[in-house]
C-alpha positions in Angstrom: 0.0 0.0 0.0 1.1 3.6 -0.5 3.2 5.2 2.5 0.2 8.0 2.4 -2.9 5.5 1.7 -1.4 4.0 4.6 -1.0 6.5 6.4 -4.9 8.0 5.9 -5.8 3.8 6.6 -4.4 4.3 10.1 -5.8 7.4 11.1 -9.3 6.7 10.1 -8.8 3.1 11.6 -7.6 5.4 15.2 -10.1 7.7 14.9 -12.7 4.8 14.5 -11.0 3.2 17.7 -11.6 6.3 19.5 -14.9 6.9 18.7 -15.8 3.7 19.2 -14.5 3.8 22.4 -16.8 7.1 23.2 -19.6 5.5 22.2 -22.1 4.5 25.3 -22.5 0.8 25.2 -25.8 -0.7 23.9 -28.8 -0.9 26.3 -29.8 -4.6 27.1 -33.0 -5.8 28.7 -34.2 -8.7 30.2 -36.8 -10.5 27.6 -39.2 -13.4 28.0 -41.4 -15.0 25.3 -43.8 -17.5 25.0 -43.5 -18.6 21.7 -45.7 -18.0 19.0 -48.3 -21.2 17.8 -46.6 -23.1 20.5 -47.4 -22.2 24.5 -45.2 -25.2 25.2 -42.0 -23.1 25.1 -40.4 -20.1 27.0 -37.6 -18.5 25.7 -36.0 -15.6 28.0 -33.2 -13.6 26.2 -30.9 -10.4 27.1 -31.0 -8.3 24.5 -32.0 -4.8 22.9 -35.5 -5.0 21.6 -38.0 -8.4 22.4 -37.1 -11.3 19.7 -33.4 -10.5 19.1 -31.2 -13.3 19.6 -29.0 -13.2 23.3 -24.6 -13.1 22.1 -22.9 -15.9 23.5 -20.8 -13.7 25.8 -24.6 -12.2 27.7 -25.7 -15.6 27.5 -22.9 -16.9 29.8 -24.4 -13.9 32.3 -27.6 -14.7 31.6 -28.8 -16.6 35.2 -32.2 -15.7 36.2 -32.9 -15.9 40.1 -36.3 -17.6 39.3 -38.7 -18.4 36.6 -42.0 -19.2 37.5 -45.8 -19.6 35.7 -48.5 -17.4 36.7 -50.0 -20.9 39.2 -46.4 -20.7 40.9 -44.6 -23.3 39.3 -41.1 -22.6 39.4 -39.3 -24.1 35.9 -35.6 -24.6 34.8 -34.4 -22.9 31.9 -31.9 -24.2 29.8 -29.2 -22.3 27.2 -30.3 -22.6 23.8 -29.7 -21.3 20.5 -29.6 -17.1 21.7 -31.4 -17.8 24.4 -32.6 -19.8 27.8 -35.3 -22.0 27.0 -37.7 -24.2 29.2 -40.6 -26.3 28.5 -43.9 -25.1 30.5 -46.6 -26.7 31.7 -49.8 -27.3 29.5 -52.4 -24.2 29.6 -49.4 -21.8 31.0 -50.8 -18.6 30.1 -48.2 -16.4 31.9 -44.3 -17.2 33.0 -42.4 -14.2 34.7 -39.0 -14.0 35.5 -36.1 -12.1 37.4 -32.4 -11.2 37.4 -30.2 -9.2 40.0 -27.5 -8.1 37.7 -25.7 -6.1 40.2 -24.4 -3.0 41.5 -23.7 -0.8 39.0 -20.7 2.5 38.5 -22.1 5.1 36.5 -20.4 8.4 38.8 -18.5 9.3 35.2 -21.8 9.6 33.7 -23.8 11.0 36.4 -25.9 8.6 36.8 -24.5 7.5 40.3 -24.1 4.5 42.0 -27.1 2.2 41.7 -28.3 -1.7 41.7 -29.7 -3.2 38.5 -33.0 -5.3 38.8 -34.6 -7.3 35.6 -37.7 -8.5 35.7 -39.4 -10.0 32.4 -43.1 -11.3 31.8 -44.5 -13.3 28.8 -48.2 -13.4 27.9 -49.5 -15.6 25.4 -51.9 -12.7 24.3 -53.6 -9.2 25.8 -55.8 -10.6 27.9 -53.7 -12.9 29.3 -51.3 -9.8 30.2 -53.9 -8.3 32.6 -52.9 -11.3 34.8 -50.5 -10.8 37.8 -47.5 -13.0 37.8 -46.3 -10.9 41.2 -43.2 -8.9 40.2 -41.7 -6.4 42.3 -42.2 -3.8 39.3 -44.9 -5.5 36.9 -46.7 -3.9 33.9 -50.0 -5.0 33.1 -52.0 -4.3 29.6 -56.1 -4.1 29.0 -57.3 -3.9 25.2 -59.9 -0.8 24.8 -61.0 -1.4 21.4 -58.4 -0.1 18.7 -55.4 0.8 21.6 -53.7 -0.7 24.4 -53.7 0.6 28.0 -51.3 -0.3 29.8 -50.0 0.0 33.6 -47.1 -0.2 35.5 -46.9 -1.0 39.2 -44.4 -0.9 41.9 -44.8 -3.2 45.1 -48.6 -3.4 43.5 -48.9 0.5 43.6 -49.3 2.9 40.5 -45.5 3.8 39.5 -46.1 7.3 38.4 -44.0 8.9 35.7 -42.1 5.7 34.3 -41.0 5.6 31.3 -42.0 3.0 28.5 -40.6 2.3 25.2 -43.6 0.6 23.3 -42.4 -2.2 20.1 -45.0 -3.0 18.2 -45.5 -5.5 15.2 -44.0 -4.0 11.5 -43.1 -0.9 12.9 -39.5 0.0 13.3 -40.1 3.5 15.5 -39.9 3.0 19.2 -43.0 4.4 21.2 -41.7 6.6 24.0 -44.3 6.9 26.7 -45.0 8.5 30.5 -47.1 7.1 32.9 -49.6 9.4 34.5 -50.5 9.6 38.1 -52.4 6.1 38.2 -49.8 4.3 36.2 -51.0 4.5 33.0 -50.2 5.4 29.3 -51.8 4.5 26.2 -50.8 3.6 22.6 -52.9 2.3 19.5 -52.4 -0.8 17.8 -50.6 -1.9 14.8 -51.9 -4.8 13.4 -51.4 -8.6 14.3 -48.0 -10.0 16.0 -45.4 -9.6 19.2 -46.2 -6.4 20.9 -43.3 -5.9 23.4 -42.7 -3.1 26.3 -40.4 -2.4 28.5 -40.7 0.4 31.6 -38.2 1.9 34.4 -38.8 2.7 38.0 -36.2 4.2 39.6 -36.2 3.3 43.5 -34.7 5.7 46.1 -33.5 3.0 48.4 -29.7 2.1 49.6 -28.6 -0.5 50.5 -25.4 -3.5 49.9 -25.4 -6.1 47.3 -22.5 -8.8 46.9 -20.3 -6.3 49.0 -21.0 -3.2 46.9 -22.7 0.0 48.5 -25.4 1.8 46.4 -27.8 4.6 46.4 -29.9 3.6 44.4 -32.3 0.6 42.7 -33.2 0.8 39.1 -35.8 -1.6 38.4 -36.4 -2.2 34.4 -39.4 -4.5 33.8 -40.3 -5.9 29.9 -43.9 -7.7 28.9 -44.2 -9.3 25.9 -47.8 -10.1 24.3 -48.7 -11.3 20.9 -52.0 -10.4 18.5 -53.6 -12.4 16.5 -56.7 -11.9 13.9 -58.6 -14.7 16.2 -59.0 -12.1 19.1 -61.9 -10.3 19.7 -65.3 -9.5 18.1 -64.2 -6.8 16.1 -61.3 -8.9 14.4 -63.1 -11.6 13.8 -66.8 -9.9 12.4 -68.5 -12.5 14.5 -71.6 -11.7 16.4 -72.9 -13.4 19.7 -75.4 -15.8 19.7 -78.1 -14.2 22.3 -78.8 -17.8 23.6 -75.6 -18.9 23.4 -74.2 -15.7 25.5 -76.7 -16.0 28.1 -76.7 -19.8 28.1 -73.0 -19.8 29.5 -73.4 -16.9 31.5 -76.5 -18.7 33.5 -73.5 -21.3 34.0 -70.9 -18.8 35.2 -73.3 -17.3 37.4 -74.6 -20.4 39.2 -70.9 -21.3 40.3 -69.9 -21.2 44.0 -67.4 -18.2 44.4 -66.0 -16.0 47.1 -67.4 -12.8 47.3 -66.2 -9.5 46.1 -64.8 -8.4 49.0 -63.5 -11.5 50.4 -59.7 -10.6 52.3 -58.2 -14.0 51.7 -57.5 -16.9 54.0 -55.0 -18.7 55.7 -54.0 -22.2 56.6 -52.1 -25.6 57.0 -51.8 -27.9 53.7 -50.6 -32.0 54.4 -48.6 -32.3 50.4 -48.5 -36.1 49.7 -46.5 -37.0 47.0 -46.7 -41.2 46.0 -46.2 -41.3 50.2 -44.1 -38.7 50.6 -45.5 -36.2 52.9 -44.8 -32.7 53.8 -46.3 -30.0 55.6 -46.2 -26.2 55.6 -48.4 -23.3 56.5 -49.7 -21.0 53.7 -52.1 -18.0 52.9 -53.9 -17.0 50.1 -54.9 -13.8 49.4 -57.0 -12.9 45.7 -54.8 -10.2 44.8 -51.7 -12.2 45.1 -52.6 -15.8 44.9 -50.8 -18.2 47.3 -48.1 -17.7 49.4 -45.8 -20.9 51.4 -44.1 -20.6 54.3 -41.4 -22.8 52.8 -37.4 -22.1 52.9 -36.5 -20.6 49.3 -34.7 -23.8 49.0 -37.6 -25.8 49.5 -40.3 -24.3 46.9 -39.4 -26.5 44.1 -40.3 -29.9 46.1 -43.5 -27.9 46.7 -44.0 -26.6 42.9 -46.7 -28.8 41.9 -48.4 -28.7 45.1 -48.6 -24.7 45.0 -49.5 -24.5 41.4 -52.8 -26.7 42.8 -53.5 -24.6 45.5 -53.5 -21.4 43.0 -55.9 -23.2 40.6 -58.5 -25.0 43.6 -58.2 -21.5 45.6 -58.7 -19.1 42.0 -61.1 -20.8 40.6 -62.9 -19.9 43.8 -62.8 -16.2 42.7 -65.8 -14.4 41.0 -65.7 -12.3 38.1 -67.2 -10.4 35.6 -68.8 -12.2 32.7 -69.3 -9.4 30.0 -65.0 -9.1 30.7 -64.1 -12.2 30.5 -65.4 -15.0 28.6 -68.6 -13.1 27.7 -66.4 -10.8 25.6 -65.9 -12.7 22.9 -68.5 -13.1 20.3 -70.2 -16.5 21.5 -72.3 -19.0 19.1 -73.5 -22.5 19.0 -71.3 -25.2 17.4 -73.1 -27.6 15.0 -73.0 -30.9 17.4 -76.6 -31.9 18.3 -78.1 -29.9 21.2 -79.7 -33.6 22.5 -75.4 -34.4 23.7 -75.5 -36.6 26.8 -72.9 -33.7 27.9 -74.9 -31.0 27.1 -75.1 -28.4 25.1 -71.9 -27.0 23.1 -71.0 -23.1 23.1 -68.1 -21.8 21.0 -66.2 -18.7 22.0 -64.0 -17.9 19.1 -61.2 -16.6 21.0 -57.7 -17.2 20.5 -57.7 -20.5 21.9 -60.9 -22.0 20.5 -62.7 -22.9 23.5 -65.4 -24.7 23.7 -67.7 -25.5 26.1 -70.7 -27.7 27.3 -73.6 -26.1 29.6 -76.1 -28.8 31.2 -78.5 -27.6 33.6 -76.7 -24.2 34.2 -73.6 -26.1 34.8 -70.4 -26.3 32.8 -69.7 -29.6 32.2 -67.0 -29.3 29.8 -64.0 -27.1 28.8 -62.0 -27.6 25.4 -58.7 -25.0 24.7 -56.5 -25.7 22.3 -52.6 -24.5 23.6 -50.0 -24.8 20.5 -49.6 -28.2 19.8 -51.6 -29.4 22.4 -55.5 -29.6 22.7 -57.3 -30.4 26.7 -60.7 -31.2 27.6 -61.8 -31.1 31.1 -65.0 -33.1 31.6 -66.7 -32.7 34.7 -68.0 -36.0 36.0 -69.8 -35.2 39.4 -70.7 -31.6 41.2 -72.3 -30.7 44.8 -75.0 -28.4 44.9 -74.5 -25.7 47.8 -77.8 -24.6 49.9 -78.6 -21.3 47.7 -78.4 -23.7 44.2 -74.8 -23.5 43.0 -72.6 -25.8 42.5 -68.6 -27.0 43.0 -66.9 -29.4 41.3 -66.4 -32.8 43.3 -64.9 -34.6 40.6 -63.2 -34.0 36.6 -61.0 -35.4 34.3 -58.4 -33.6 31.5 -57.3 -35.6 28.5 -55.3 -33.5 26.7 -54.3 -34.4 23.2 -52.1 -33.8 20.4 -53.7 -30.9 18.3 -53.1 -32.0 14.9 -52.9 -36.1 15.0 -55.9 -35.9 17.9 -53.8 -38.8 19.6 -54.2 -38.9 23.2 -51.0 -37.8 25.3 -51.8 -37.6 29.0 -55.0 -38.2 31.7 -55.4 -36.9 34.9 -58.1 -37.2 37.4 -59.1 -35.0 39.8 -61.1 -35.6 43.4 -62.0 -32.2 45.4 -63.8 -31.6 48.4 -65.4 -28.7 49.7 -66.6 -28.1 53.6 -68.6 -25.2 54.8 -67.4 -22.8 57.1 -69.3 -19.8 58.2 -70.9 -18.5 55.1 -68.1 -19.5 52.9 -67.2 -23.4 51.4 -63.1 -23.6 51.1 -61.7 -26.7 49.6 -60.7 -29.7 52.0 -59.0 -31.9 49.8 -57.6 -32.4 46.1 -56.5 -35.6 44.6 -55.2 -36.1 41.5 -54.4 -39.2 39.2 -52.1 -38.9 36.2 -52.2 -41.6 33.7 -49.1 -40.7 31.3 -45.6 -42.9 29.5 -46.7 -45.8 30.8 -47.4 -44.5 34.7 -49.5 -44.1 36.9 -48.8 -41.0 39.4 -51.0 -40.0 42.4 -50.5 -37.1 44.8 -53.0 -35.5 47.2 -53.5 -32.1 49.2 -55.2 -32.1 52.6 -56.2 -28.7 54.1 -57.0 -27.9 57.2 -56.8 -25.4 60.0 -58.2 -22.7 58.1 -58.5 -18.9 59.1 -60.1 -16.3 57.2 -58.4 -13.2 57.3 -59.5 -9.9 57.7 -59.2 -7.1 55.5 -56.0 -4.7 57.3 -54.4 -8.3 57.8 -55.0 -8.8 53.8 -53.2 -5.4 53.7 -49.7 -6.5 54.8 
C-alpha cells in the first residue's frame, strides 16, 4: 500500500478506535417470550429489543434468580440457540422471571451509583397480560377497542412517571411513553403479532449487594404479548349468539365463588407425594394468589403442590362475565343440542374454546394450547344450599392438536366443607395416567382462618 494511503488507513482506523470507544455501550433488557403457535416453550433472552437473539458472551451472564408460571410453578431454563429455553406446563398462560444483575458504576456519567434489577413477563396474548405473575415492578395491559392501555406497578402500587418504550408488530419506531399519576399510558395498535414493552422505576433506596454499596435501585421490567386476527369480536366480524351468550353466562353465574370483597385466607396444607409427605403453613390472598411458608430452598419440592393450590383456591374467585369469557362473540357449534354432555358453546377466542352447559352447569371445557388440545370433563358436582354448584370430581385428557392422539390423563377428586358462610376446599387428589405411569398425589387442608381485611393489607 502507499506510504500516504497508509498513512490516511491508520488514522481513520484510530479515529474509528476512539470513537468507538466514546460511544455508550448498547442498552440490554431482560426478555421473556412464549412462543408463537406453541405455549409449550419459554424463551428468556438479554437483548435490545423483544425477539433478538442473546450473544454468546450475555448468554454466559444470563442466570435468572427464578422463573415461575402465573400458578407458581417454578421451571428450569436451559441455554439454547440465543437464548434460555424451558418447557412449561400445559395451559401456562403467563411465566415471569427475574435477574439481580448487580451494582452498578455510573459516577463518570452522572448517573451514580445504583443496583440493576430485571424482571421479564411473557403473555400468550392481551388478555392474558392483565394477569398478575407478582413482580416487584410488573406492567400489566387491558385492550380498549383499537389501543392498548397499559400500567405499571411498583410493590402493587401505581409507578407514576415511568418511562416506556412501546415495540409494536412491523413498525421500526420505538413508542416513548409516561405514565400518568395512576400508572397509565396508552398507545394504538398496529396490526397482528409480538407487541413488546419495556418500563423503568427508579427506587430511592440504599442498600449493599454482593459487598458493593449503592444509592440507588433501578428496576427495568419488559412484557411481551402477541396479537392475532382470532381475538376479539371486532377482528373476527363474528356476532354473539343471544342464547348462546346467556346460556353460559346462566353457568358462570350459578358457580360457587367468594365474594367480592373476600380478604383472603389462611391455613395448613398436608402435600403427599406417592407417600411422601410434607407439611407447611400457607395463605392466600385474591390479589396475590398463594403464598408458602417454605425455605427458598424448599419451593421447588412444593412446585406442583402450590401450582394446585392457586388453581382450587382461583377458581374460587368471581368475576365479571361481559369481561371475561362473555367478551368474545359467543355461538352455538353444529354438534346436536340432544349431547349426553350437554349443550356445546363456542367462543372464538384465541384459543378455540369450547364448552358444554347442562343444567346451568359447565360440564365441559376444550382450549386448544400450541400443539396441544385439553378437555376437562366434569364428571360429578355438589349443589350448595342457595343452588350452585362446586366441582367434586373432573378429568383432563389433553391431546395432540393435529394427530388428535391422546397424550396424558389426569383425574381430579375435590372436596369442599362449609365454614361460616363460605365453602373452602378440604381436599384435592389427582391421578395422572401418562408414559406408561401411573402417578397420584393429594393435598389435605385444614386449620383454616379467614383473614381480615387490614391483615389482607400486609
Amino acid at each position: 500500500m502507499h506510504p500516504k494511503r497508509l498513512q490516511n488507513a491508520l488514522r481513520i482506523a484510530i479515529t474509528l478506535g476512539i470513537l468507538g470507544s466514546a460511544l455508550p455501550a448498547r442498552a440490554h433488557f431482560l426478555w421473556a417470550e412464549l412462543t408463537p403457535g406453541s405455549t409449550s416453550v419459554l424463551r428468556i433472552r438479554f437483548s435490545e429489543q423483544a425477539g433478538e437473539a442473546t450473544s454468546p458472551s450475555l448468554l454466559a451472564r444470563l442466570k435468572p434468580a427464578r422463573t415461575w408460571t402465573a400458578q407458581g410453578q417454578f421451571l428450569t431454563p436451559e441455554p439454547a440457540e440465543g437464548a434460555l429455553e424451558t418447557r412449561v406446563p400445559e395451559g401456562t398462560q403467563v411465566a415471569a422471571t427475574h435477574q439481580t444483575w448487580g451494582v452498578m458504576d455510573r459516577s463518570a456519567q452522572g448517573r451514580g451509583i445504583f443496583l440493576l434489577e430485571y424482571y421479564a413477563k411473557a403473555a400468550i396474548d392481551a388478555s392474558a397480560a392483565t394477569r398478575e405473575v407478582r413482580l416487584p415492578v410488573e406492567a400489566f395491559v387491558r385492550r380498549e377497542k383499537e389501543a392498548f392501555q397499559v400500567q405499571v406497578r411498583h410493590q402493587g402500587k401505581p409507578a407514576r412517571n415511568a418511562e416506556i418504550v412501546v415495540q409494536r408488530p412491523g413498525n421500526a419506531n420505538l413508542l416513548a411513553l409516561r405514565t400518568d399519576d395512576a400508572g397509565k399510558a396508552t398507545f394504538k395498535m398496529a396490526g397482528n403479532g409480538l407487541y413488546a414493552l419495556r418500563a423503568q422505576v427508579e427506587e430511592a433506596r440504599s442498600g449493599e449487594h454482593e459487598g458493593r454499596r449503592f444509592a440507588l435501585v433501578r428496576h427495568y421490567t419488559t412484557l411481551t404479548f402477541h396479537v392475532s386476527s382470532a381475538g376479539t369480536p371486532s377482528e373476527t366480524g363474528l356476532s354473539a349468539d343471544p342464547a348462546a351468550w346467556n346460556l353460559l353466562k346462566a353457568a358462570h353465574d350459578r358457580r360457587w365463588t367468594f365474594p367480592q370483597d373476600f380478604p383472603g385466607l389462611r391455613g395448613e396444607v398436608v402435600y403427599n407425594d406417592q407417600g411422601r409427605e410434607s407439611t407447611a403453613t400457607f395463605t392466600y390472598t385474591p390479589g396475590q394468589g398463594v403464598r408458602l411458608d417454605v425455605p427458598e430452598e424448599a419451593l421447588r419440592s412444593w412446585s406442583w403442590a402450590l401450582g394446585q393450590l392457586n388453581n382450587v383456591l382461583g377458581h374460587r374467585r368471581g368475576g365479571d362475565f361481559a369481561r371475561g369469557d362473555g367478551s368474545f362473540p359467543i355461538t352455538f357449534t353444529a354438534d346436536p343440542a340432544d349431547n349426553p354432555l350437554g349443550r356445546q358453546v363456542r367462543l372464538n377466542d384465541p384459543m378455540h374454546s369450547m364448552y358444554r352447559v347442562q343444567n346451568r352447569t359447565v360440564v365441559e371445557v376444550t382450549r386448544t394450547m400450541g400443539d396441544t388440545r385439553f378437555t376437562i370433563t366434569v364428571l360429578e358436582t355438589d349443589d350448595t344450599e342457595d343452588g350452585r354448584y362446586l366441582p367434586r370430581h373432573f378429568v383432563v385428557h389433553y391431546f395432540h392438536a393435529r394427530t388428535g392422539a391422546l397424550q396424558k390423563t389426569e383425574s381430579y377428586s375435590d372436596r369442599y366443607v362449609r365454614q361460616g358462610s363460605h365453602w373452602v376446599p378440604a381436599a384435592r387428589r389427582v391421578v395422572v395416567a401418562e408414559n406408561g405411569r401411573i402417578i397420584s398425589r393429594s393435598l389435605q387442608i385444614r386449620q383454616v382462618v379467614f383473614l381480615s381485611e387490614t391483615t389482607a393489607q400486609r
